[in-house]
C-alpha positions in Angstrom: 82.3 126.9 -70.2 86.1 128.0 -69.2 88.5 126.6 -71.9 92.4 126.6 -71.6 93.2 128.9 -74.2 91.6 132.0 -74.7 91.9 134.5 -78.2 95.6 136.3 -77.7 97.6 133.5 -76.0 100.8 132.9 -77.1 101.3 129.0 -77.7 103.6 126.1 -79.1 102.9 123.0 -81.0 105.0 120.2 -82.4 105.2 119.9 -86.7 106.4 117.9 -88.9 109.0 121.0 -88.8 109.5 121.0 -85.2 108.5 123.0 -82.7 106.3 126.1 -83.7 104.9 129.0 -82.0 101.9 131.9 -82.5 98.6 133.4 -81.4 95.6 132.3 -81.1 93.3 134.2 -83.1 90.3 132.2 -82.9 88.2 129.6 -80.7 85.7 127.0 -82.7 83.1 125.2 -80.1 80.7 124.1 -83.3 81.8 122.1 -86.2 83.4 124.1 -89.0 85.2 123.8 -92.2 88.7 124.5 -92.4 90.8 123.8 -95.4 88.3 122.0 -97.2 87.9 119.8 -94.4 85.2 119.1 -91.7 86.7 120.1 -88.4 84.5 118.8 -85.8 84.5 120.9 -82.4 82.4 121.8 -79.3 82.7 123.2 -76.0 84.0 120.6 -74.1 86.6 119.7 -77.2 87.4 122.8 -78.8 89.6 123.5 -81.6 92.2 127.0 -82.1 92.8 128.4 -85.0 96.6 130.1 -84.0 98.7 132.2 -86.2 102.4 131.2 -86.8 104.6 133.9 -85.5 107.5 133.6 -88.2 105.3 132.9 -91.2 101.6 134.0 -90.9 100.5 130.9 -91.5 97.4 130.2 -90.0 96.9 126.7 -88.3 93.8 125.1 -86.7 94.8 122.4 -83.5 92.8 120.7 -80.5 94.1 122.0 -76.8 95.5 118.6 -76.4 98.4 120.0 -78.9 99.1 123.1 -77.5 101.1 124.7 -75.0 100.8 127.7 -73.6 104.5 130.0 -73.1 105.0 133.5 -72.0 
């Protein structure tokens, strides 16, 4: 299954910050813990684990939340 974002697209998403921005460095399509926490996925919902550009900070979102820039 094709999914919109791919490992190594740039993207932005909305934070209680503002707006941030980073890679995607991973694509879940199974159920995983992140965090402590169940995250459930699959290949028709996956979630993306994306690394912040300014802080390293590694963040995991649905599609839904993301944009994709460059």
């Amino acid at each position: 299954m094709s999914h919109p974002f791919k490992v190594g697209d740039h993207v932005r998403w909305n934070s209680e910050a503002g707006h941030v921005t980073g890679k995607i460095i991973k694509v879940h399509t199974r159920d995983t813990d992140y965090k402590g926490h169940t995250r459930h996925c699959s290949e028709a919902d996956p979630q993306y684990e994306i690394k912040s550009d300014k802080t390293d900070h590694v963040a995991m979102h649905k599609g839904a939340a993301l944009h994709k820039i460059d």
